[in-house]
BATI-290558 format. One line per 3 residues: number of its first residue (from 1); for each residue x, y, z of C-alpha. Coordinates in steps of 0.5 Angstrom, whole numbers, always signed. Each point is the difference from the previous one (the first is absolute). Layout:
NUM = X/Y/Z ~ ...
end
This chain:
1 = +81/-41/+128 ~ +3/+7/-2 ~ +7/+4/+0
4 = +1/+7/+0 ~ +4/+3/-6 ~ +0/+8/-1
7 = +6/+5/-4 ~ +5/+0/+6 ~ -1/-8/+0
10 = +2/+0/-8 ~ +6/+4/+2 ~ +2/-3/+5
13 = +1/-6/-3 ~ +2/+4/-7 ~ +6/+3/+5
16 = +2/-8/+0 ~ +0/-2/-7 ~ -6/-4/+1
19 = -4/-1/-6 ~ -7/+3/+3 ~ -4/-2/-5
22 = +3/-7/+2 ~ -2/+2/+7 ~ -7/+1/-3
25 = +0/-6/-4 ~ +2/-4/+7 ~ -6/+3/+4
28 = -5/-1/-6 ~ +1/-8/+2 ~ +0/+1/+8
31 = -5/+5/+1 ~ -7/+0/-2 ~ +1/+8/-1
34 = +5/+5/+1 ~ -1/+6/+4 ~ +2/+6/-4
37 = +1/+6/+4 ~ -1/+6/-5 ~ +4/+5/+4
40 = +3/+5/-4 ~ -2/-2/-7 ~ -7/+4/-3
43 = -4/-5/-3 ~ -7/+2/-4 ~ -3/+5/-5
46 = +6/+3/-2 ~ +5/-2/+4 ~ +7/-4/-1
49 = -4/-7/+0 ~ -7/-1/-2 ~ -2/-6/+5
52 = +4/-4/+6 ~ +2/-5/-5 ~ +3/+4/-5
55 = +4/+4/+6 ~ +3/-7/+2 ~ +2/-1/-7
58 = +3/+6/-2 ~ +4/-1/+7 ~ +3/-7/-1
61 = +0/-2/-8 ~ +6/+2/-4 ~ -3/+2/-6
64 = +4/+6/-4 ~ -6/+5/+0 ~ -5/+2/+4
67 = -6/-2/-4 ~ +4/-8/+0 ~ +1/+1/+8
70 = -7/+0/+1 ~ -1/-4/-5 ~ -2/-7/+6
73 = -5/+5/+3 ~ -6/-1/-7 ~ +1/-7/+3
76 = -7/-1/+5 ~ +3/-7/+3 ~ +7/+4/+1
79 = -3/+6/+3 ~ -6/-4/+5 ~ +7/-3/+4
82 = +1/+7/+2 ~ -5/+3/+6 ~ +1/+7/+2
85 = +2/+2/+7 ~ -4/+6/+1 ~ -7/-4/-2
88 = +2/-5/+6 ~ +2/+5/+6 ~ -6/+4/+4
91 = +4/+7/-1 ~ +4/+1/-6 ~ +3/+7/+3
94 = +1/-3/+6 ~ +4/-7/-1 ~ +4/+4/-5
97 = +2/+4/+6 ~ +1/-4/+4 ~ +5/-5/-4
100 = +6/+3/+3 ~ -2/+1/+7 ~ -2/-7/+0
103 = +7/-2/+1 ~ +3/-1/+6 ~ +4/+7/+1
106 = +7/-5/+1 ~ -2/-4/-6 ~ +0/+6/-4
109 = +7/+4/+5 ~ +2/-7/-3 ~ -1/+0/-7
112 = +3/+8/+0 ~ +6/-2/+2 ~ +0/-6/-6
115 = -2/+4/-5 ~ +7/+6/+2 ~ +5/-6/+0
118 = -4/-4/-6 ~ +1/+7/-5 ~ +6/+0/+3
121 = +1/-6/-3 ~ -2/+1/-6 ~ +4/+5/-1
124 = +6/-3/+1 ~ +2/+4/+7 ~ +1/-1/+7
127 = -3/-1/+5 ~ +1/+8/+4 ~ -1/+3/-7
130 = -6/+5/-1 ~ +2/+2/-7 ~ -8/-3/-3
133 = -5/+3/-3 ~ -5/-1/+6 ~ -6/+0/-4
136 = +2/-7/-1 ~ +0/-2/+6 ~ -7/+3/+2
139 = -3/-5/-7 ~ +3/-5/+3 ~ -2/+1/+7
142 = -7/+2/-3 ~ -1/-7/-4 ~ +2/-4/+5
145 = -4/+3/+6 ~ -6/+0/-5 ~ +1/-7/-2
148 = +0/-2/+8 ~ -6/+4/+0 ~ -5/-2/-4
151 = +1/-8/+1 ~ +0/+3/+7 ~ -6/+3/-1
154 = -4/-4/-4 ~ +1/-6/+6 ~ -3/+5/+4
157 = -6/+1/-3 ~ -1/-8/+0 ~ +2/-2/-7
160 = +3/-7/-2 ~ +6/+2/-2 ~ +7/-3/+0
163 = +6/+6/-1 ~ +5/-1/-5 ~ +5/+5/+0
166 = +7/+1/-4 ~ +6/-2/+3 ~ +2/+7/+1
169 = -6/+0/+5 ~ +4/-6/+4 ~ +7/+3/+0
172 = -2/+7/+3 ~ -3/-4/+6 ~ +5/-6/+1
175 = -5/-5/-4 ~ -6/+1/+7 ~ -5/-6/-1
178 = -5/+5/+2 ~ +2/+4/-6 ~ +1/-7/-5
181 = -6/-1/-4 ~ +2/-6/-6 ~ +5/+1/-4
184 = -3/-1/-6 ~ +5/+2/-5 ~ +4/-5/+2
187 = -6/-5/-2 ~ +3/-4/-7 ~ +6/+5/+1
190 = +4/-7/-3 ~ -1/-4/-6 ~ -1/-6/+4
193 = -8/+0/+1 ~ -2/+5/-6 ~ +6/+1/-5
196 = -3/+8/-1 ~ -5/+2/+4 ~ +1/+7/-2
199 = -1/-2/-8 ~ -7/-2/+1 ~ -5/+5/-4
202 = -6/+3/+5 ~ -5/-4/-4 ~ +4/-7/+3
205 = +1/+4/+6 ~ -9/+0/+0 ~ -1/-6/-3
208 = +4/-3/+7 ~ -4/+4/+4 ~ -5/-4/-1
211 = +3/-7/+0 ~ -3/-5/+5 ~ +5/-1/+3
214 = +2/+8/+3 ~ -3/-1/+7 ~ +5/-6/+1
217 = +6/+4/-2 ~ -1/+6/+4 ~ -2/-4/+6
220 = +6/-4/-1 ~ +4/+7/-1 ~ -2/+3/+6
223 = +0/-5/+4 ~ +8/-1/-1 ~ +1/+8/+0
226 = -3/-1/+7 ~ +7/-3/+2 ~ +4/+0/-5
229 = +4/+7/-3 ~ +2/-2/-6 ~ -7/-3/-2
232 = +2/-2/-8 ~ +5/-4/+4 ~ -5/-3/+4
235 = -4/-1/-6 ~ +4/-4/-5 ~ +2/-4/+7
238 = -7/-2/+1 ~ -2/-2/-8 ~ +7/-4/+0
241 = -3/-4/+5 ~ -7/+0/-1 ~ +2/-2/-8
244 = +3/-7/+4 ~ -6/-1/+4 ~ -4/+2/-6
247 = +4/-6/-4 ~ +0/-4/+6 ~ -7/-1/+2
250 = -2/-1/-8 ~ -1/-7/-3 ~ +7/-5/-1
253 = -1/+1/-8 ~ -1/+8/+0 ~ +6/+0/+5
256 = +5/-3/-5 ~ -3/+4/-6 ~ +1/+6/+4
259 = +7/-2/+2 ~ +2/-2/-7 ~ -3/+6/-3
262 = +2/+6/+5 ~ +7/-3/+5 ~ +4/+2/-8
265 = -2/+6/+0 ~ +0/+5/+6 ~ +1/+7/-1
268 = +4/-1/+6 ~ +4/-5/+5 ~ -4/+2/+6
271 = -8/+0/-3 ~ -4/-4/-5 ~ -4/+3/-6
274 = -7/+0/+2 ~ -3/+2/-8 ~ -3/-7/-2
277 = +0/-4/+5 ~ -8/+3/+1 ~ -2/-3/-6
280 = +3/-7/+4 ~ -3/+1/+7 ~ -6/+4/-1
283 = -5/-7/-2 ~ +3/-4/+6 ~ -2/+5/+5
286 = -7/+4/+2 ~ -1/+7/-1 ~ +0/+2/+7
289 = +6/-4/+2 ~ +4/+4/-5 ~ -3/+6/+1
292 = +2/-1/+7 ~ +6/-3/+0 ~ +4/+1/-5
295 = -4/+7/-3 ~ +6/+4/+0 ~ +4/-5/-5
298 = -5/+0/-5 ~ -1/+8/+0 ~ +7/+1/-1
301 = +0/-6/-6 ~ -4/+5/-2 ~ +4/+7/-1
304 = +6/-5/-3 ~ -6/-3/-4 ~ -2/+8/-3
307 = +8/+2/-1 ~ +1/-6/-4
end
């Protein structure tokens, strides 16, 4: 499963103060790969950034130099997330070309006229003004046409892919189920499941990616994205329930560890702590059957267990 990134979709969501490289670390968890779309960044010999990988990184990663901001792009596991978007298309001039002609032409009167009342609104004035830069207007325009249009394009060409777009995406087109995609920058947006998913180093976030249990948590994340728009909510719904399952169908003795252990001290009123009760549940069931029913829960034990 693949999602589309590109520079007009960091700014998008940079433009809603959402933590891109959060956002990236999000869809490292989700997604077998990121498509990035290379569109307006040179890349190679003698350009900005000498490969995909460090162009990624100078774009998302907060270092305070140059040299720090590419600094994720020596690092090949970092990198091999990353697939470059021209190497998956038949024909690279015509794809980039057909970016904004792909968006059906009301979509786009539509987004230009969000993008008029949306600087409008930046800059504190009303709603008939016209005293803006109307340059900003034709970035945001741009940015965001180009957002739909690459998803839309790499759906034609028959990729895997399953959009995410920033929530300014949602607001210019009144939040159509035909434009959402998951709104992964909600996942783990509370301390409820993960305390501070953002903290986790890139090294954490790789290590995760190759734990046992991904598949069953992406699974149980798209499966809930299907029919539920806040799908952290959903989520930390799900594992509430699952974790009293989990506890319910174990043997009577490691139900009272559990409960003597882990009711006194939730992060919580509404959700159990799932960190520790692996090592209680793991011998009582069959890998298949915890992989199957319960994957989920142990893989988000995990990412509580690499921030502790």
């Amino acid at each position: 499963m693949y999602v589309a990134s590109s520079i007009s979709s960091i700014w998008n969501f940079h433009r809603e103060n959402i933590s891109c490289e959060g956002v990236m670390k999000r869809y490292a968890l989700l997604y077998d790969h990121v498509i990035f779309n290379r569109r307006g960044v040179g890349i190679g010999p003698g350009e900005m950034a000498s490969s995909l990988g460090e162009c990624v990184s100078m774009l998302i990663n907060s270092g305070e130099t140059l040299s720090d901001r590419k600094s994720l792009g020596k690092n090949k596991a970092f990198c091999n997330i990353f697939v470059d978007c021209w190497d998956l298309v038949s024909d690279v001039n015509q794809f980039e070309s057909d970016v904004h002609t792909v968006v059906d032409e009301s979509v786009n009167n539509r987004i230009g006229d969000f993008c008029h009342q949306e600087i409008r609104r930046i800059n504190g004035l009303d709603d008939d003004s016209y005293a803006y830069n109307i340059d900003d207007v034709k970035e945001l325009y741009g940015d965001l046409s180009t957002d739909l249009g690459i998803n839309q394009l790499l759906l034609r060409e028959g990729v895997e892919l399953v959009p995410s777009y920033a929530p300014i995406v949602g607001r210019a087109l009144s939040n159509e189920y035909s434009h959402q995609g998951i709104e992964c920058h909600n996942l783990f947006n509370s301390d409820i499941l993960v305390p501070d998913f953002d903290a986790l180093s890139w090294d954490e976030i790789i290590d995760l990616r190759s734990d046992k249990y991904i598949h069953a948590f992406r699974k149980v994340v798209f499966d809930l994205a299907r029919s539920n728009p806040d799908v952290n909510e959903a989520l930390v719904n799900k594992v509430q329930s699952d974790l009293w399952k989990l506890v319910s169908e174990s043997k009577p003795n490691i139900l009272k560890t559990f409960l003597t252990g882990f009711l006194g001290n939730l992060p919580s009123p509404t959700i159990l702590n799932p960190i520790g009760i692996g090592s209680l549940i793991k011998d009582t069931y069959k890998e298949n059957k915890l992989n199957n029913n319960y994957g989920h829960v142990f893989f988000i034990q995990g990412i509580r267990g690499s921030e502790s």
